[in-house]
N, C-alpha and C positions, 0 to 999 in steps of 0.2 A: 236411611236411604233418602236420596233428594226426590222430591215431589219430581222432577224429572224422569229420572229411575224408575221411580213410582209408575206412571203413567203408561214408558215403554214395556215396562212388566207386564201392568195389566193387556197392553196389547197382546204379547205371546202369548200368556193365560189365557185369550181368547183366540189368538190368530189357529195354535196347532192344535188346539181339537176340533176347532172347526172345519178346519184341513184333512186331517182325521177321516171327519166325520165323509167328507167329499169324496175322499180315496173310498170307504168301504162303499157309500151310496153309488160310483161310479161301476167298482168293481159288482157289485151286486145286481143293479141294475143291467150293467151290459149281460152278466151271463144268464137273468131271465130272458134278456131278448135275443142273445144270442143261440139261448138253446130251445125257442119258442115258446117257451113258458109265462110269459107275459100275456097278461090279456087284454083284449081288441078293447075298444071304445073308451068312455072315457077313465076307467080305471090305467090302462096301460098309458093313456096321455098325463095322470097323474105318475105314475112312474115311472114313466118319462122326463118329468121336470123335476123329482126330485134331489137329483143331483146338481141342479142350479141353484137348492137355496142355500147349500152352503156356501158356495160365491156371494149370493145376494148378501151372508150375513159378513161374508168377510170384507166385504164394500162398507158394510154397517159398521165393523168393528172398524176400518181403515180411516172413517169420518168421526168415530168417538174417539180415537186415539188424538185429531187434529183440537177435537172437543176439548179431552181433558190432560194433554200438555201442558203445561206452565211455564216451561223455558220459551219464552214468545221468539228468539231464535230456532230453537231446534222446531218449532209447530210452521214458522215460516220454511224453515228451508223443506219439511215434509211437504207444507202448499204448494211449494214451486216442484218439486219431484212429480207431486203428484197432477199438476196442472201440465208440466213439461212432457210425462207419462202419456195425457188426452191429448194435449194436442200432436203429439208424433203418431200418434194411433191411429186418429180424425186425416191427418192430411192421408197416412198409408192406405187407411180404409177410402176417403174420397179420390185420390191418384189411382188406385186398383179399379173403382165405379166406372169412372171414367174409361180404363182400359177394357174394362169388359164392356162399355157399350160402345163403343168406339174398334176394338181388336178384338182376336178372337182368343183372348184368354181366357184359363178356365174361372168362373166364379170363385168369391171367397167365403169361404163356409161360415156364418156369424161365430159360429162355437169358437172361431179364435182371434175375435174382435180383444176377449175379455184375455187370454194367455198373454197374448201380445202387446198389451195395456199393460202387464204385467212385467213383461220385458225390458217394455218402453221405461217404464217409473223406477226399475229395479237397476236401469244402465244412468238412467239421472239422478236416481241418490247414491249411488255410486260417484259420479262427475261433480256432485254438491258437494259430496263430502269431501271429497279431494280439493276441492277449489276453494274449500273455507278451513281446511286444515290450522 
């Protein structure tokens, strides 16, 4: 297997259990709150964030993957996906700021600052890939 191979592997090994890991902490988390069994202060604000640190770790794994790439092509064009990803994100998030203090739209909920990041990065490595076929 080439050290390239290599590397995108370790990504997955790491990307879908932590993925996994989001979906049960999501699902689990909401039906405490959903069916008020959750509790007040700061225990339920702890259980409240735990389903963000799978994100936070899959941000971690999305930056060791750029780490430990070798194909200095393929770690370049994940940079620009991934830089191309923030800044479509950044302008959508600062254009909406603007609308909302300016028009009467409704607010945008941060929780899909980080989906639509994902969106963004996942439509331009798609567009990379295509354009360096």
């Amino acid at each position: 297997m080439s050290a390239a191979k290599a590397a995108y592997r370790r990504y997955l090994w790491r990307f879908f259990p932590t993925m996994l890991a989001y979906v049960v902490l999501v699902l689990g988390v909401s039906w405490l709150f959903d069916n008020r069994q959750a509790p007040d202060g700061p225990i339920g604000y702890a259980l409240a964030i735990l389903p963000a640190l799978p994100i936070i770790g899959v941000i971690v794994i999305m930056g060791l993957y750029v780490v430990e790439e070798k194909d200095e092509f393929m770690r370049m064009r994940h940079v620009m996906a991934l830089l191309i990803g923030m800044g479509l994100m950044l302008s959508v998030t600062v254009a909406w700021g603007f609308l909302e203090i300016y028009t009467h739209v409704p607010p945008l909920s941060a929780f899909w600052i980080f989906p639509g990041f994902c969106v963004a990065w996942g439509f331009a490595s798609g567009v990379l890939a295509m354009a360096y076929r």
